[in-house]
C-alpha positions as CSV (number, residue, x, y, z in Angstrom):
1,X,-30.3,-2.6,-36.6
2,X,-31.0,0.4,-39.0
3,X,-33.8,1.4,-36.7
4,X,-31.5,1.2,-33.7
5,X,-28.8,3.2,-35.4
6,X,-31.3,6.1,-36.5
7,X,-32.8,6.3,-33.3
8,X,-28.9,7.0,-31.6
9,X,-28.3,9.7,-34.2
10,X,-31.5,11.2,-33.7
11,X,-30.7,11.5,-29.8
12,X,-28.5,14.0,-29.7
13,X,-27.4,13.4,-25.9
14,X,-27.0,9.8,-26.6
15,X,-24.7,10.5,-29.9
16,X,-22.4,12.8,-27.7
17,X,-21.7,10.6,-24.7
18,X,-21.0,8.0,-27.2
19,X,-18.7,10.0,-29.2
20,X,-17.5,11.7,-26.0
21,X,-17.0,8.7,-23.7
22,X,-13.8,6.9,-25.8
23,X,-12.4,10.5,-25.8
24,X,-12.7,10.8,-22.0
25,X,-11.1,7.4,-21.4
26,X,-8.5,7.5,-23.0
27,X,-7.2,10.9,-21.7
28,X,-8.0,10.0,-18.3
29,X,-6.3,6.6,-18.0
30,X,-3.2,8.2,-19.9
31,X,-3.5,10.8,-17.3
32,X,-3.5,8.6,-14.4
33,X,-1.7,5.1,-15.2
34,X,1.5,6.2,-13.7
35,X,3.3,3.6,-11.7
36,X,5.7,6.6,-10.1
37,X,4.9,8.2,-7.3
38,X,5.6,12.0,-6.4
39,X,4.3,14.5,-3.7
40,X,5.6,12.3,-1.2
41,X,5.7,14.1,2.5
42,X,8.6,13.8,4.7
43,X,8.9,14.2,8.5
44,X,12.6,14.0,9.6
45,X,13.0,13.4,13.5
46,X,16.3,15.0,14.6
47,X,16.8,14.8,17.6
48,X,21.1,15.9,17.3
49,X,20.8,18.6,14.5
50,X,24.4,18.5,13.5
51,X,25.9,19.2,9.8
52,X,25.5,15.8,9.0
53,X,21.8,15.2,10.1
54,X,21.1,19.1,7.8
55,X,23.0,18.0,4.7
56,X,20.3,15.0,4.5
57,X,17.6,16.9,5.3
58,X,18.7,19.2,2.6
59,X,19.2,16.2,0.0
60,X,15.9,14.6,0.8
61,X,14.1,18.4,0.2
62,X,16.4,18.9,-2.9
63,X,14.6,15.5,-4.7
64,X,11.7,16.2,-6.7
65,X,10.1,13.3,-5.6
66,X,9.4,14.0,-1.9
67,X,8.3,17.0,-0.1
68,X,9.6,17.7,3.7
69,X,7.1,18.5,6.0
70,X,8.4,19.4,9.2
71,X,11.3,18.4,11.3
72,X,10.8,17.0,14.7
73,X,12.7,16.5,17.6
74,X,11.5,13.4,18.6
75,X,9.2,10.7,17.9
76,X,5.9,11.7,20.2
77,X,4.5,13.7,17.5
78,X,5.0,10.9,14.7
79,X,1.2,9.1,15.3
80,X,-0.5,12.4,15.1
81,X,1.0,13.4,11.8
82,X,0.4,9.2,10.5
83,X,-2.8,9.5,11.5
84,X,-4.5,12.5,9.9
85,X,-2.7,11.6,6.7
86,X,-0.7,15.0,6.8
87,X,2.9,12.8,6.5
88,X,3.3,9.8,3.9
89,X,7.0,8.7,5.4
90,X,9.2,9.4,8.3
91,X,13.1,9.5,8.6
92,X,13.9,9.0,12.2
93,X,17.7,9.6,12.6
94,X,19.0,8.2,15.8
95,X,20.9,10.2,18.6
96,X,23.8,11.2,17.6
97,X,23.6,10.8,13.9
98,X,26.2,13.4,12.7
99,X,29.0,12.3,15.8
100,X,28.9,8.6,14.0
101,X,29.5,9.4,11.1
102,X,32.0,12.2,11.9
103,X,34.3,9.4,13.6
104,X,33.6,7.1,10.2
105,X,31.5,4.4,12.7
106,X,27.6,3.2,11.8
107,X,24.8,4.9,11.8
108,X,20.5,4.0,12.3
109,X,17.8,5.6,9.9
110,X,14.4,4.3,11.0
111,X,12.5,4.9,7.5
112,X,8.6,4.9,8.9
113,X,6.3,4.4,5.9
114,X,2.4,5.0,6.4
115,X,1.6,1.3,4.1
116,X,-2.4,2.1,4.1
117,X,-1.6,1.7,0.3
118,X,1.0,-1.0,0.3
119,X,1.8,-0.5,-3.5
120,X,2.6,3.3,-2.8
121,X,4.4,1.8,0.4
122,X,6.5,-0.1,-1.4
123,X,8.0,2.7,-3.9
124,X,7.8,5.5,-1.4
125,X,10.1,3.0,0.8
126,X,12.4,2.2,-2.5
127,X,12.7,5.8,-3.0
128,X,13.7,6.5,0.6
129,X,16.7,3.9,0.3
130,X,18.1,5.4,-2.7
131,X,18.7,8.5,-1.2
132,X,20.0,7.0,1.9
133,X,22.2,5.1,-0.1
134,X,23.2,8.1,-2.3
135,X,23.7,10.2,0.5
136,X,26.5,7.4,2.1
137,X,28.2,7.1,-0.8
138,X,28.5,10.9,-0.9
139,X,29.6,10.7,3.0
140,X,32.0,7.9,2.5
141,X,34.0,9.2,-0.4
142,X,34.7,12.1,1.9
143,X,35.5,10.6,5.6
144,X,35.7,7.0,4.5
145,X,34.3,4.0,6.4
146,X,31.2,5.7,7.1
147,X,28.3,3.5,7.0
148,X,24.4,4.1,7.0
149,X,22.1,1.5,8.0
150,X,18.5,1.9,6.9
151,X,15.8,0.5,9.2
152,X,12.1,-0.3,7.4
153,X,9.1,0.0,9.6
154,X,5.4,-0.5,7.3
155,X,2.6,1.7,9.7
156,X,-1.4,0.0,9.6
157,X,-0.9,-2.2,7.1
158,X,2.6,-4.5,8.0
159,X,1.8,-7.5,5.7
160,X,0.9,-5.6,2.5
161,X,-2.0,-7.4,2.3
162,X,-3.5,-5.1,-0.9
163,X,-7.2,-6.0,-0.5
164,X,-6.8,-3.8,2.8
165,X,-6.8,-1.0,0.1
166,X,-9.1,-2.1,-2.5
167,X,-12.3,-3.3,-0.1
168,X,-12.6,0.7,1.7
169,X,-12.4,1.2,-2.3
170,X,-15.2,-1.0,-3.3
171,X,-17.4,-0.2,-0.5
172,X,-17.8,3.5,-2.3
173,X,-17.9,2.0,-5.5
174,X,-21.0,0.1,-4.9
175,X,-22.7,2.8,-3.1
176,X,-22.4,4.7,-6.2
177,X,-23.5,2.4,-8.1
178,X,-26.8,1.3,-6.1
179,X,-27.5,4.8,-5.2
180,X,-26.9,7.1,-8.1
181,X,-27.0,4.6,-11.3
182,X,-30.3,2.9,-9.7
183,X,-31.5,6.5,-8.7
184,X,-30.9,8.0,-12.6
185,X,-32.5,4.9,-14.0
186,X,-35.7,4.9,-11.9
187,X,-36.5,8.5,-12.1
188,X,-35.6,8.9,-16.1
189,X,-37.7,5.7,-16.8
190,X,-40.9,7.5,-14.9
191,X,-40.4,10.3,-17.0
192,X,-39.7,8.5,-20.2
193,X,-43.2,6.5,-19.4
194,X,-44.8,9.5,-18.8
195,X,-46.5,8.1,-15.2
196,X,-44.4,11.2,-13.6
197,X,-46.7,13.3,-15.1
198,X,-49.8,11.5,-13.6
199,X,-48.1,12.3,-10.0
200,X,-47.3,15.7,-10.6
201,X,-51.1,16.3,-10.7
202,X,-51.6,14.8,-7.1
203,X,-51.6,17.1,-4.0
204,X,-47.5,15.8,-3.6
205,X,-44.5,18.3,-4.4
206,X,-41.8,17.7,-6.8
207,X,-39.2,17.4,-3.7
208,X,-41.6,15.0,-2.0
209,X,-41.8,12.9,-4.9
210,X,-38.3,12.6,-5.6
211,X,-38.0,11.8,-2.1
212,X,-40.9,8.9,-2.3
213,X,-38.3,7.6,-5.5
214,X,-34.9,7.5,-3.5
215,X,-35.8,6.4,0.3
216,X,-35.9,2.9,-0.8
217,X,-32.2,3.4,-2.4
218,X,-31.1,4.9,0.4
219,X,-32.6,2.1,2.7
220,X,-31.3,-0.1,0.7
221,X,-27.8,1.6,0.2
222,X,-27.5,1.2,4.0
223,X,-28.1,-2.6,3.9
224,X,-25.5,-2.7,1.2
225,X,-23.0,-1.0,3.8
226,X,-23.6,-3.5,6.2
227,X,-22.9,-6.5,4.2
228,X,-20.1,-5.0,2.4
229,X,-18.8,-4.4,6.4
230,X,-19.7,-8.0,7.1
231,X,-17.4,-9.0,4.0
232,X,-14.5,-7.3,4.6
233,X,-14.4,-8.7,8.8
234,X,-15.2,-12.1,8.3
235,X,-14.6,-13.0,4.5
236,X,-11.1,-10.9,3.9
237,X,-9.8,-10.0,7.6
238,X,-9.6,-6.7,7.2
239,X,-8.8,-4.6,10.3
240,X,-11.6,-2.7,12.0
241,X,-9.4,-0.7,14.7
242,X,-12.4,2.8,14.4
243,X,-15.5,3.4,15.3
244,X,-18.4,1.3,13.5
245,X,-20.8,4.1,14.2
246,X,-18.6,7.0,13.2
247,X,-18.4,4.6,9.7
248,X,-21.9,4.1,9.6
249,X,-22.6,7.9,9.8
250,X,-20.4,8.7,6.9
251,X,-21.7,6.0,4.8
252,X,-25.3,7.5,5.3
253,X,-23.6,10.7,4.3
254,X,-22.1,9.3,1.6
255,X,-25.4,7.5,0.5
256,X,-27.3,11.2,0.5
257,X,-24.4,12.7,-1.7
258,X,-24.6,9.3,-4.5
259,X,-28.6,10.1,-4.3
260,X,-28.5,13.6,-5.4
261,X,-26.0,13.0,-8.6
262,X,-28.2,10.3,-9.4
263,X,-30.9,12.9,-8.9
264,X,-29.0,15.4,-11.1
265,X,-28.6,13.1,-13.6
266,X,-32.2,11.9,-14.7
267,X,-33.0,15.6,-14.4
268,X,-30.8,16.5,-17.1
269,X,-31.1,13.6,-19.5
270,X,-34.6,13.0,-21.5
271,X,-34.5,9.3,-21.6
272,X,-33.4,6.1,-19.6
273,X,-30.6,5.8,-21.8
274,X,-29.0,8.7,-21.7
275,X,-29.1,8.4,-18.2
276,X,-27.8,5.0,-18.0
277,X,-24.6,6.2,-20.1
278,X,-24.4,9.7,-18.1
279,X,-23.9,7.8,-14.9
280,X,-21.5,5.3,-16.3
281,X,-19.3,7.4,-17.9
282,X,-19.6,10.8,-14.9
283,X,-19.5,8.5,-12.3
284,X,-18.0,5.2,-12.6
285,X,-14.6,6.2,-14.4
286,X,-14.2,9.3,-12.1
287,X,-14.7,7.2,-8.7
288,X,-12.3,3.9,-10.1
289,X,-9.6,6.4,-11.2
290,X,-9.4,9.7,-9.8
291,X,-10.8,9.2,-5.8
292,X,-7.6,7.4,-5.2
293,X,-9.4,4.0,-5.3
294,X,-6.2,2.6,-7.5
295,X,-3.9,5.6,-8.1
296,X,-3.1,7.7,-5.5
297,X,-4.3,11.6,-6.2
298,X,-0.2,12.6,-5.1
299,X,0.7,10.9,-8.6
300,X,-1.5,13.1,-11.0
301,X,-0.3,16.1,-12.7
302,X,-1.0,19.1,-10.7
303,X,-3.6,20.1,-13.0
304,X,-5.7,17.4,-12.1
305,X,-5.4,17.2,-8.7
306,X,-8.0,20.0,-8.1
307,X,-10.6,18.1,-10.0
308,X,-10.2,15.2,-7.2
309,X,-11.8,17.7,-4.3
310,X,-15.0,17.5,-6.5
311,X,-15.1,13.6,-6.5
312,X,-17.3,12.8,-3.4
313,X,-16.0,9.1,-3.6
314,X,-12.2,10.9,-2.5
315,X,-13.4,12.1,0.6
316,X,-15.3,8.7,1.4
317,X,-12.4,6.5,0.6
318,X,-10.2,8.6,2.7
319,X,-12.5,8.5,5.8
320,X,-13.2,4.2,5.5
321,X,-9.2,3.5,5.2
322,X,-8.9,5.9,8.2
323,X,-11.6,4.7,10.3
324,X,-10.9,0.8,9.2
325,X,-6.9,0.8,9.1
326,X,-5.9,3.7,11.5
327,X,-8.9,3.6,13.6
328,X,-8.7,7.3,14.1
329,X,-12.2,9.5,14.5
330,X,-13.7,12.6,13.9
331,X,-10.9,14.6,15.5
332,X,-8.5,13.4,12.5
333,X,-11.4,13.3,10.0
334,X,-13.2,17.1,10.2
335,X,-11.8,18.0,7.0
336,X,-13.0,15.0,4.9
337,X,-16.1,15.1,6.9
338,X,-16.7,18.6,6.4
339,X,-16.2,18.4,2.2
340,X,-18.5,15.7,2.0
341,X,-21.0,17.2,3.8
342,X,-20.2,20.4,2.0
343,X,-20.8,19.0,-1.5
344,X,-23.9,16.9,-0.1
345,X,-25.7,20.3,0.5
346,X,-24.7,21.6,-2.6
347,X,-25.6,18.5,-4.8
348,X,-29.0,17.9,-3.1
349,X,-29.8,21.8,-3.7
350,X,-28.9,21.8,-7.0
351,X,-30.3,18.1,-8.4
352,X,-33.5,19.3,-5.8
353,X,-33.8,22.4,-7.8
354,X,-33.3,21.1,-11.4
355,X,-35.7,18.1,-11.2
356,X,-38.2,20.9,-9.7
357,X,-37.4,23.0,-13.1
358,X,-37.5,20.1,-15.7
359,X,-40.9,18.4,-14.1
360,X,-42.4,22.4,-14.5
């Protein structure tokens, strides 16, 4: 025991992750526990502007809570805006909105919530109500008799089944966790044994070696993939309404971007340890709580949300829950596609040129 505890304090990058780690936990999960949600994007569908019809509008842009988006005349444009994720909730107000309520009759709101994350669905949907209920209170204390009947309509995910949200999750969780922790621990334990040394003087280069280390991860990355896949069809029912392919693509991408942290990692750490603990605590806590794995990315203060476009597991997530539940492709997906690959080149150039720099 004394041996062990002189040999932590003696590793200095071992003593500071330690020390570090509790710090970083606890200021990230009282960061991002936060059961309200906020950022919420509107669409209203008018299709009879009148004063009535504006006055909500203006109420529902006035709460902090939600954001409007746009205002459409009718309902064509609705699956566009669902499916590329640029619109959380939809107020469709039926013709003739304002005359009803002028004449103190009954009026329709259709309230159109996108239920990918039937948690978020739920209190987006709650939130929606309350203003549609404020609003008619508002309405009949000046006309009287005017009522306001709100219509609730979940989109891709009806039944609010929540392992629809967790499995895309997981499947990026346990490509990290193959991929990068596996990838830190194998190369840091061939440098702590010193047999990376004995390759360095054969006729290979550093990239090629490194590459000879992680193709096995990456092959076997991939067969993770597959049965994770196989899982989510046939064990928990998960909708597959995309393209297999398309998902199969990204995941390779995805595999490629865990690969080069884990890369990173064991060439910036000294022993298998350190890199054990460096990929726990740099990768782990940031995929489970800020990718939107759990918590969606809308609830975080807005000085963290930046720090989410550096998470590679955000993009991922966001392109399996579009291609599983919305079945939408590349068209809707560029964006995420694009950042991924984006930090994939950056990560393998920089992990490529680092382990080239610490093995010289």
């Amino acid at each position: 025991m004394v041996k062990e505890m002189r040999h932590i304090l003696r590793d200095r990058q071992t003593l500071t992750i330690l020390l570090l780690m509790p710090l970083v936990q606890v200021l990230l999960f009282g960061f991002c526990l936060r059961t309200e949600v906020r950022g919420i994007r509107v669409l209203v569908v008018d299709p009879s502007p009148s004063a009535a019809s504006l006055a909500l509008r203006h109420r529902i842009a006035a709460t902090p809570l939600f954001r409007l988006v746009g205002v459409l005349p009718a309902t064509g444009g609705l699956q566009r805006w669902f499916a590329s994720g640029a619109a959380d909730q939809a107020l469709v107000l039926e013709p003739g909105f304002g005359g009803r309520l002028a004449h103190g009759g009954t009026a329709r709101v259709l309230v159109i919530t996108d239920a990918a994350d039937p948690n978020t669905a739920s209190t987006m949907q709650a939130y929606a109500t309350q203003v549609i209920a404020a609003y008619e209170r508002d309405e009949r204390g000046a006309a009287g008799g005017v009522t306001i009947v709100p219509q609730v309509r979940m989109r891709f995910n009806p039944t609010l089944r929540s392992v629809n949200l967790f499995v895309p999750g997981l499947i990026g969780m346990v490509l990290t966790l193959v991929s990068a922790l596996m990838t830190a621990i194998s190369l840091s334990r061939e440098k702590e044994r010193g047999t990376m040394e004995v390759l360095l003087v054969s006729p290979l280069r550093p990239w090629q070696i490194v590459v000879g280390k992680v193709l096995p991860y990456m092959a076997l990355g991939f067969a993770n993939v597959l049965t994770a896949l196989a899982a989510a069809w046939w064990v928990f029912r998960i909708p597959f309404r995309g393209s297999l392919l398309l998902l199969l693509a990204e995941s390779l991408l995805y595999i490629l971007v865990s690969l080069a942290l884990g890369v990173l990692i064991a060439s910036r750490t000294g022993s298998q340890r350190v890199a054990m603990l460096g990929a726990l605590s740099g990768l782990m806590m940031p995929t489970s709580i800020l990718s939107g794995m759990i918590f969606p990315t809308a609830s975080l203060p807005g000085w963290l949300r930046p720090v989410t476009a550096v998470i590679p597991a955000r993009w991922y997530i966001l392109i399996a829950r579009g291609i599983m539940l919305k079945g939408v492709g590349l068209g809707h997906l560029w964006r995420e596609t694009l950042a991924l690959a984006g930090l994939t080149v950056l990560l393998l150039a920089v992990s490529a040129r680092s382990f080239k720099i610490r093995l010289e």
